[in-house]
N, C-alpha and C positions, 0 to 999 in steps of 0.2 A: 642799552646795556653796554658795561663797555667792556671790548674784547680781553681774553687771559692770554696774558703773555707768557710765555716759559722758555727756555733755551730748547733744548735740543729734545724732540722726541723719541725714544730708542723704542719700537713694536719686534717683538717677540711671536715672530709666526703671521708672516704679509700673505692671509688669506681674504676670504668677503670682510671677516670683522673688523683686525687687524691693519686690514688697507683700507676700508673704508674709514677709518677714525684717521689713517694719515693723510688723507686726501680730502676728508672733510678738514681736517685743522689748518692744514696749506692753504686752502681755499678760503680757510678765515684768518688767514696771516696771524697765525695766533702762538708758530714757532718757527725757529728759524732755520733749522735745521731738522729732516726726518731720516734716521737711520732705520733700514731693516736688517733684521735676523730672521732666516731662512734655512732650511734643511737641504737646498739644493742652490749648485751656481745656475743653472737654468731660470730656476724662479727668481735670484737674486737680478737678473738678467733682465726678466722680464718685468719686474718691478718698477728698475730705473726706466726704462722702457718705456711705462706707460704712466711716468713722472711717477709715481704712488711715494717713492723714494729717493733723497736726494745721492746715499751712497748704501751699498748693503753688504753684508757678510755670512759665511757659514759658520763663522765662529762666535759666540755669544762671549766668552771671554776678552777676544782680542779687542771687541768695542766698548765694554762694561767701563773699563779704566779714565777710557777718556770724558765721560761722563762730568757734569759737575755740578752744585747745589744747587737747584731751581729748574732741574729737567728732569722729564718724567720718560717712567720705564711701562710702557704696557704690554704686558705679556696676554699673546689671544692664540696658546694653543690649546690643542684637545683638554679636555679636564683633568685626563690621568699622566697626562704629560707634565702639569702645573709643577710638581716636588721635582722632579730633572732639573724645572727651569731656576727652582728658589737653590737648589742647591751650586747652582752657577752663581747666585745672585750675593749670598752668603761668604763668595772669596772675591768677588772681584768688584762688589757695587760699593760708589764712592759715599761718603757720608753724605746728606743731604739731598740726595734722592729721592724721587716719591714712585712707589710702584703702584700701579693697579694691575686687574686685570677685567677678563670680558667672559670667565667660565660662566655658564650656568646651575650649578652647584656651588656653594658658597660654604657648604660647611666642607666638602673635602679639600677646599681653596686652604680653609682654617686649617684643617687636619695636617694638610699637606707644610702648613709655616709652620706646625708647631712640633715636627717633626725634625725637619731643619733648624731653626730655630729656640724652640723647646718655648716657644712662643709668640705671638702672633705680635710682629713687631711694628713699632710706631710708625716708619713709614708704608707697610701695606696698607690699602686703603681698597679692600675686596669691594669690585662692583659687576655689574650682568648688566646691558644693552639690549632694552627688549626690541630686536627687530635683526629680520634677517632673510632671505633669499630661498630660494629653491635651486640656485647655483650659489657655486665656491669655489676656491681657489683663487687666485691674486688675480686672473681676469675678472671675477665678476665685483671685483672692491668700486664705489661709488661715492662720491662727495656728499650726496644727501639721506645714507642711508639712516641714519640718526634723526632728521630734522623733523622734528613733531612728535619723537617717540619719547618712549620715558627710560631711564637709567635709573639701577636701582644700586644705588651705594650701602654696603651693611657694615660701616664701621663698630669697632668693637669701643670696649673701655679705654683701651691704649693707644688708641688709633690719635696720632699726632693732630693739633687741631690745622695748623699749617698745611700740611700734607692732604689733610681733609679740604680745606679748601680751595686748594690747588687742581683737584680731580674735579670736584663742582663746578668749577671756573672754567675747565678747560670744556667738557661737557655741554655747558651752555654755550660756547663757544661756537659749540658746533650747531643749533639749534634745537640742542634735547632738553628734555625736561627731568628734572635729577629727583626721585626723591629716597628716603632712609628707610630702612626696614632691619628686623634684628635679622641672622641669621637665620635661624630655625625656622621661623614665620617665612621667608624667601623660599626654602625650601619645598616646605610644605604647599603656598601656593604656587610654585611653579611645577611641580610635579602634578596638581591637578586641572592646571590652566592651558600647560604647555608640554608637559613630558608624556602625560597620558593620551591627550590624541594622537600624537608622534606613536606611541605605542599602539595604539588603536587602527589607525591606518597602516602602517607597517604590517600590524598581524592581518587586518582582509584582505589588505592589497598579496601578501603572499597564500594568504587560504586562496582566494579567486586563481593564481597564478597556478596551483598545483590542483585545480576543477578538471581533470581530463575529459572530463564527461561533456563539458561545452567548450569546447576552443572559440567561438565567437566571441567570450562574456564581454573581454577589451573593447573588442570590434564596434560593439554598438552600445556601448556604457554612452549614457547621456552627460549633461555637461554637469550635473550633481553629483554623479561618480567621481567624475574628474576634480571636482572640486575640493570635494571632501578627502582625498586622497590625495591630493597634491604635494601634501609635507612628507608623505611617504619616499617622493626623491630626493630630501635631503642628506646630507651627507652621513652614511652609514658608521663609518669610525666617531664620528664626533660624537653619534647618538647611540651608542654601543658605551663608551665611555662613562655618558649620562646616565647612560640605566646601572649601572655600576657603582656611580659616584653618588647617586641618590633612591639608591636602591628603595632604602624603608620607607621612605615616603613614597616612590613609585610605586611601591606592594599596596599599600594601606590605599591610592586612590585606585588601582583595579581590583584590587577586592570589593570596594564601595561600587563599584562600576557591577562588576560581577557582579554582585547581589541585584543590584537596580533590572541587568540586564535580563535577569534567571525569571524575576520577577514580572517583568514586560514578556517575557516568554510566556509564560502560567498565563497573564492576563490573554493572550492571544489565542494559544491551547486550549483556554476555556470559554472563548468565543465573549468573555468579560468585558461588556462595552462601556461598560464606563468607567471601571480600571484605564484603559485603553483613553479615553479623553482625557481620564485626571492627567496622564502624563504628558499627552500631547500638548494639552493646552495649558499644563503650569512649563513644559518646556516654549512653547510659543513664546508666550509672554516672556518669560528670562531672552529671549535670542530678543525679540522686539526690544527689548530697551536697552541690551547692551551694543543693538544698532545704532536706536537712540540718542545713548551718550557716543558711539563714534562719531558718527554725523555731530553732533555738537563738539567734537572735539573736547568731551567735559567727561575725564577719566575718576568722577567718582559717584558714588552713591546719594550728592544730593542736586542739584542746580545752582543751589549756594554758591556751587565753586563756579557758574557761568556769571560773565562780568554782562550786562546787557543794561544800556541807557535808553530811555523814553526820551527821545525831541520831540515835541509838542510847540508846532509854530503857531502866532496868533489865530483863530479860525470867527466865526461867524454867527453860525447857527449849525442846529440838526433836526434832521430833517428825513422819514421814512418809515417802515416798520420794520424792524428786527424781532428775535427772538432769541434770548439770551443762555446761555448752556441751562441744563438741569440743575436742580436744587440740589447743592452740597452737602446740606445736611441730610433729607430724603437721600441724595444718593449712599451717604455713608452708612445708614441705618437698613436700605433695602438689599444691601449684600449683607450685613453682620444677619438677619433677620431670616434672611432668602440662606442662608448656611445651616443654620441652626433649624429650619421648616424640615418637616417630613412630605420628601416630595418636590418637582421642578419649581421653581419660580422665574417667571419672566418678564424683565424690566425691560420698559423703553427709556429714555429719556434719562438715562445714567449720564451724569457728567465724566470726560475723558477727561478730568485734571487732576494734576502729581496728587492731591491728598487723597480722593476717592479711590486712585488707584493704586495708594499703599493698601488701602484699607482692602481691596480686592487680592491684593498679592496677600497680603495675610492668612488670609483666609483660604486661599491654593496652599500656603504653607502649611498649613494646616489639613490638608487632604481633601479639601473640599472643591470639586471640579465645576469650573466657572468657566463658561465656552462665550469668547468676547472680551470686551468691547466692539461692538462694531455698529460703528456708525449709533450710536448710544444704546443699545441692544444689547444684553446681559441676559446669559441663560444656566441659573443654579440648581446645583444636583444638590437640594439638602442632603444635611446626615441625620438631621435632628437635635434636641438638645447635648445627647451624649455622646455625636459621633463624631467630635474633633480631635483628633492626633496632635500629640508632641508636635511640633515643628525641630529642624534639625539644628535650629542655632537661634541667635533673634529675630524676634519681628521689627525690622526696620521701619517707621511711618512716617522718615522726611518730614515736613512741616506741618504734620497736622496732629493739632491737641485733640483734636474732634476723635481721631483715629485710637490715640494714646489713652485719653480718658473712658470711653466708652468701652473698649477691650477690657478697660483694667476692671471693669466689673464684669464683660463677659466671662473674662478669663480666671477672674477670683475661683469660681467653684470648680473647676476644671479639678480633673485628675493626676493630669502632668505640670510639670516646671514651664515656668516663661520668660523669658526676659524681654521688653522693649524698650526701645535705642529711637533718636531720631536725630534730625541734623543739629548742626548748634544752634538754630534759634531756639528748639525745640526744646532742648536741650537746659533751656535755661529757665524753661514754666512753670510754675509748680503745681505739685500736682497732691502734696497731701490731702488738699479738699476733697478730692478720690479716695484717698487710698485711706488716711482717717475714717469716714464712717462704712468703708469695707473691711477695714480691720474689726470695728464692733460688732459687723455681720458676721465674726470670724474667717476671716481672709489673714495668710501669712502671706505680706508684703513689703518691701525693700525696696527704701527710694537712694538718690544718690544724696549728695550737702544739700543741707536744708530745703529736703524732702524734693529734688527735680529730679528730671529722667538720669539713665535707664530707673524703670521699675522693674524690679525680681519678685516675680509671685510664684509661692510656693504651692504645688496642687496637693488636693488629698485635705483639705481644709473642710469639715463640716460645715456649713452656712445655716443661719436662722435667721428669721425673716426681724425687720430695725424698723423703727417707728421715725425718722428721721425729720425733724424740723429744721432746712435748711439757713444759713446762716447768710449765703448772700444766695441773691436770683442768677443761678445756673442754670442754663439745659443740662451742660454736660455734668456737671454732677447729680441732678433731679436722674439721670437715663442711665447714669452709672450704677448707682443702686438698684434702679427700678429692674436692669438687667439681670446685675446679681442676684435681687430677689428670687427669678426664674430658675436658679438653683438651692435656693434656703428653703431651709423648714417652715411654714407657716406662711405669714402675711407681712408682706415690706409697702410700709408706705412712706411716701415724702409729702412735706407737706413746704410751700415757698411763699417768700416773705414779698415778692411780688409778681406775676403773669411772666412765664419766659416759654422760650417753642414748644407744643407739645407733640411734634412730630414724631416720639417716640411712643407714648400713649394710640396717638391715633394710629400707626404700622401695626401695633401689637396686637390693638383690637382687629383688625385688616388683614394680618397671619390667624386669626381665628383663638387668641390669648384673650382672656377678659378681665380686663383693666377699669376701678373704677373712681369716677371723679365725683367730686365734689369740692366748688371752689379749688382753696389752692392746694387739695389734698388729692394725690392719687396713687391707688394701692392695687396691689397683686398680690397673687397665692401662687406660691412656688410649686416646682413639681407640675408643672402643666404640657402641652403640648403647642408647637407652633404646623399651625397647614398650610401647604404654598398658596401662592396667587400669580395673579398678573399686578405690575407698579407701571404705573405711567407718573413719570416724575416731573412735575411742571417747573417750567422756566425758575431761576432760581430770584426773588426778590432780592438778596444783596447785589447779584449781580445788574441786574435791571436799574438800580436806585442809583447808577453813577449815569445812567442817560436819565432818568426822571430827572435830577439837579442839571443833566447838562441841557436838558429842554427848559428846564424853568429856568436858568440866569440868561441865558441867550436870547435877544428876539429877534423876531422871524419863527422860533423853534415850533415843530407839530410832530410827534412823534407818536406812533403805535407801538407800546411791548405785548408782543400774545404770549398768551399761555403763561402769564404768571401765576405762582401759587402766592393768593392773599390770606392765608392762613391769620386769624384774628391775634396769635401772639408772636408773628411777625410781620406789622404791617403800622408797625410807627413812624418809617418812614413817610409811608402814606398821611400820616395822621399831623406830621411834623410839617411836613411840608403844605398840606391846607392850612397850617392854622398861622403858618408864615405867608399866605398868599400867594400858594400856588394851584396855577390850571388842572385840576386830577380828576379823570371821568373813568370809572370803570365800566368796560362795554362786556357784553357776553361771559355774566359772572353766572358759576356753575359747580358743580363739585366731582371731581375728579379721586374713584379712590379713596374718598374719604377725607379730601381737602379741596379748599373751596379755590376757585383759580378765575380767572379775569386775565380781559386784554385790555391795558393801561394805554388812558390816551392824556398824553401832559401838552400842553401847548404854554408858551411863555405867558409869564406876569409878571409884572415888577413885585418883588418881595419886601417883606421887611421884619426886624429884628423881634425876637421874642425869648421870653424866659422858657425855656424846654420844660416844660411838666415833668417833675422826678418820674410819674407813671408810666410815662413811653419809654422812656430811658431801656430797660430790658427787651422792650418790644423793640428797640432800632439799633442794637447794642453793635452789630455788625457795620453798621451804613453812616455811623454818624464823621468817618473820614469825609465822605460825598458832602454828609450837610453842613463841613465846617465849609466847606468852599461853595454853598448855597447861604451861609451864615454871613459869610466876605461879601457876598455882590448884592444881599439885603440893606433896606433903610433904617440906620440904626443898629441898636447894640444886643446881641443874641449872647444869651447867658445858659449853660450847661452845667445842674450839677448833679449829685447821684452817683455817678459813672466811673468810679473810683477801679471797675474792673476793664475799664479801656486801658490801662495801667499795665495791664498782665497780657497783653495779645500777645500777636507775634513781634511787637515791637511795644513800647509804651505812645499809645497813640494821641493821647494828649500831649505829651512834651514834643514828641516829632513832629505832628501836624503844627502846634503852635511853633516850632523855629522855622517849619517849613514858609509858613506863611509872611512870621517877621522877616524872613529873606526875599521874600516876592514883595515886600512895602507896604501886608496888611498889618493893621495894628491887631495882634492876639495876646491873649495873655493864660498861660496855663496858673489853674489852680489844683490844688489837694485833689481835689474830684471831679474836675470839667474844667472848662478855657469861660473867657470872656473876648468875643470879637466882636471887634468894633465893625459893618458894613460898611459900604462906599455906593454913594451913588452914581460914579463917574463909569461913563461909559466902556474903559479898561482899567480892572480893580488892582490885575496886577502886575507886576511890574515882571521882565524878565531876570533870568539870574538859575543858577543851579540850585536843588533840593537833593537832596537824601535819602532816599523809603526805608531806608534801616533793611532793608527784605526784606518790607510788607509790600507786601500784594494790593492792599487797600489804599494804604498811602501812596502809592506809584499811581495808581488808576485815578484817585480825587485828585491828584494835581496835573494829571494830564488834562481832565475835563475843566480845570481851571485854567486851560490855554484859551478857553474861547472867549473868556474876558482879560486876556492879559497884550500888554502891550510889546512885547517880546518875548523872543524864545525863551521857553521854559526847557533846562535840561534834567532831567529824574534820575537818579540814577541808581543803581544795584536792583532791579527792574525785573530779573531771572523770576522769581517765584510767584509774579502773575499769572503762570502757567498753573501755579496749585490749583488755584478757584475759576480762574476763566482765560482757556487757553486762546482765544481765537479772539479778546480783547479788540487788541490793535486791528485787526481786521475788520471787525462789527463799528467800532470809532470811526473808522475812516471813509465806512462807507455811508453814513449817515453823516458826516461833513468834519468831521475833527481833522487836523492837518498834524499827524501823527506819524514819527518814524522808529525803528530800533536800529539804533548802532552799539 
């Protein structure tokens, strides 16, 4: 990046903030000059002193003048101090100036210019610097206090674009990370993120303080006392100021506090133990993942925003048994399912990845007390069909359609309002196939342009039960109705145009629902009840089916997968891969639960090219990334058609796998409805070079495993949402022989 130049920086108040931004800029040669303004010649003294300052003054007038176009003014005193400093700024700042500042309150920032002013003038450019110290004053200023933290700029309508990107510039300069937010919106979450614990510790730390009754409490408070009350030494006028400056929002998040806390009191008073867990452990989980994204340095709500590439060096063979996380699907259906039961349900074999575990958070949002993950362990306090609560805002579900689709028919018959959100791939799916024959069930529902997320569903919607002959071979639309049924009048059944998972079916019956089939018809009577159980969720077959192809192109290869679930309408991989000539023995096949599971043993064979039967198509709809790179290192020309819904994933997986491939030197060709690739029999199929995943998960993992026939590094790259389906990937790869890195 290359450095922001400005002339001379003039700070307004050389305390932690205010010195830290001059001492970070100096250190980025990014001005040439830093003057301080100070209320004291002592501090002025001590400024130059400790270099902070190249010259400083107690007069803000006396150095405004000499000022000139292309330097910036930051003013970083108390909040209620900010109108004193605009009205110095107002007689003596030269045209072409740019001001910011560093208040935590942004609207009495505003208040306070358009007082002076009578309006919020073109060169202010209001910003807040989230980060800051439990010392102050111009000894505790530091050159790195900024570096990695984020700066929140809330430019208005008139906010010069110049001057706007002047503050940007300088900003980055220092190592922060800048981004926009309107005023109001700043407020509001900072007074629940950052003013209210500052409130919060301040009020124990002095109720403890005025306890006569134990003089020890200090003495022997452990090191979560201290921790949690640490912000309480911050600087008392600054945050005196703040509760002043941002009062209505500071009222409005301790009232919501208050209530929360009145509330966890009653649960405790009434000896309310599972009151008492719902909070615990939907507060758990919020602190778990907002560590999460610390530790990841990935400051927002999806992974999208983490940059992660897959190097995948040429490898060999594989060679071992593993066993691959829980079944995705199984795991998303046995929390929706396990919420909605009357009575505990307890899951083993829960997959820990980003989609299953929106789906989980969901569902806490929703009141419903879910104690785990651990260690794949899940333990649900149903409420039953009718005991779901509003949630207090969206349910966010990150990348998963599985999570988005199937809600939307939980949530059709619901009582209350919903809205769900997910990231932007998600964001881009459609989802009328849903929300379409929920509307005929009578469902009031709201998609965004042409019909994709958020959805808004409206509660309070009578439901009656739809005879539905589906249009294309979905689970998740087959599961979306078959869900909302369980609140319609009557009898909902679906009936599908070919074989797709019926892992929704089989749970249902499993909760103690009875669901019935015939062919490709299966129907429910609404109004019923679900009863807990025990799930053991077997190994997930998509996840498994990228070492099945990485053992059949390799030789050498002998692999064991245990505890796969071979469930008969997801097991085309299986079926695809025999009829292309590969080694597939299922050993210790059994039924699990009410699904049939096996340990898969693949040992290499040379393969070769075939017409994919439109029938499996639905049966492998997940895996066929893995078989176009088992299609590559086959004899001969592998033809795919049908598949017109690989189109709609998380990415369009026939056009992305087919460039992926013409970049690595195979010949593919995407069609309308499937690819045409040409096989190679040469002992490395592909050539090195970088690929793409678009943020698919599936496409990142198939072109990894096609490192083992490639003749150079394969680079992957946008890699992050691997974590959705199968977090511990590169780990399970590497140690069965792939030569595998993330940078």
């Amino acid at each position: 990046m290359q450095q922001a130049k400005i002339g001379r920086l003039l700070v307004v108040g050389v305390g932690l903030i205010g010195g830290s931004f001059a001492l970070a800029l100096k250190a980025a040669r990014a001005c040439r000059e830093v003057i301080g303004v100070t209320s004291g010649r002592n501090t002025c003294d001590e400024a130059k002193r400790l270099g902070i300052v190249d010259r400083a003054s107690v007069c803000l007038e006396e150095v405004l003048p000499q000022l000139e176009p292309g330097d910036l003014v930051f003013v970083a005193v108390p909040t209620l101090a900010v109108e004193s400093v605009f009205v110095q700024l107002k007689r003596y700042l030269p045209a072409g100036v740019t001001v910011t500042d560093g208040a935590s309150v942004k609207g009495s920032v505003v208040r306070a210019a358009e007082a002076v002013w009578g309006g919020v003038p073109s060169f202010l450019v209001p910003g807040h610097p989230i980060a800051g110290s439990e010392r102050s004053g111009v000894t505790a200023a530091r050159d790195d206090l900024y570096r990695d933290h984020r700066i929140i700029l809330t430019p208005l309508e008139d906010t010069g674009v110049d001057h706007l990107r002047r503050v940007e510039q300088v900003w980055q300069a220092v190592g922060a990370e800048v981004l926009k937010m309107p005023v109001e919106e700043h407020d509001e979450v900072l007074a629940a993120t950052s003013h209210l614990p500052h409130v919060i510790a301040f009020s124990l730390v002095d109720t403890l303080a005025h306890d006569a009754e134990n003089e020890n409490i200090f003495r022997y408070a452990a090191g979560g006392f201290r921790d949690f009350t640490r912000i309480a030494s911050s600087d008392p006028v600054m945050w005196r100021d703040i509760m002043l400056a941002n009062r209505e929002a500071i009222l409005k998040a301790i009232d919501l506090y208050s209530l929360n806390l009145s509330s966890l009191r009653g649960a405790i008073a009434a000896g309310d133990s599972g009151a008492l867990m719902g909070v615990f452990t939907r507060a758990k989980a919020a602190r778990d993942y907002f560590t999460k994204m610390l530790a990841k340095q990935a400051y927002s709500d999806s992974m999208q925003a983490q940059e992660i590439t897959f190097i995948a060096q040429p490898a060999n063979a594989v060679n071992g048994k593993l066993r691959v996380p829980g079944d995705k699907s199984m795991s998303h259906r046995s929390i929706m399912l396990g919420s909605l039961a009357e009575g505990v349900t307890e899951v083993e074999g829960f997959l820990e990845g980003e989609d299953a575990l929106a789906t989980l958070q969901a569902f806490r949002d929703m009141g419903v007390v879910i104690e785990g993950p651990d260690n794949g362990r899940v333990v649900i306090h149903g409420v039953g069909l009718r005991g779901l609560k509003a949630p207090s805002g969206p349910l966010y579900l990150g990348n998963s359609g599985t999570s988005m689709r199937l809600l939307a028919g939980l949530l059709a018959g619901q009582r209350f309002d919903v809205t769900l959100t997910g990231d932007e791939s998600l964001s881009k799916r459609p989802m009328n196939r849903v929300a379409n024959p929920l509307r005929d069930m009578g469902a009031n529902i709201e998609t965004g342009p042409e019909g994709r997320p958020p959805l808004i569903i409206k509660g309070g919607s009578p439901m009656k039960g739809l005879h539905y002959p589906l249009p294309m071979a979905s689970a998740q639309v087959k599961s979306a109705v078959l869900l909302a049924g369980l609140y319609a009048e009557g009898r909902t059944s679906t009936v599908e145009p070919a074989p797709t998972r019926d892992h929704t079916e089989r749970m249902l019956q499993g909760f103690g629902y009875a669901v019935s089939r015939d062919g490709p018809e299966a129907a429910l009577d609404g109004n019923g009840a679900l009863k807990s159980c025990r799930i053991d969720v077997p190994a997930d077959i998509s996840s498994a089916a990228f070492f099945m192809v990485a053992a059949s192109i390799s030789p050498g290869s002998d692999i064991v997968l245990e505890h796969v679930g071979i469930n008969p309408t997801r097991d085309g991989v299986i079926n695809i891969l025999r009829a292309m000539g590969g080694d597939i023995e299922l050993l210790n096949t059994r039924e699990v639960g009410g699904e049939p599971v096996a340990d898969i043993r693949v040992r290499y064979a040379p393969l070769r090219g075939i017409r994919i039967p439109e029938e499996q198509v639905p049966l492998a709809i997940d895996e066929f990334p893995a078989l176009f790179v088992a299609a590559a290192c086959a004899q001969g020309e592998t033809v795919l058609t049908g598949a017109e819904e690989l189109r709609v994933k998380e990415s369009d997986r026939i056009q992305a796998m087919a460039d992926g491939m013409v970049a690595l030197g195979v010949t593919a060709r995407a069609t309308a409805d499937g690819i045409v690739i040409q096989g190679a029999e040469a002992a490395r199929v592909f050539a090195g070079g970088t690929v793409d995943s678009l943020g698919d998960h599936r496409i990142a993992m198939a072109f990894a495993v096609a490192s083992l026939r490639a003749k150079d590094t394969i680079r992957i790259l946008h890699c992050a949402n691997v974590a959705t389906s199968f977090p511990n990937f590169a780990e399970l790869a590497t140690g069965v022989g792939l030569k595998l890195q993330l940078a």
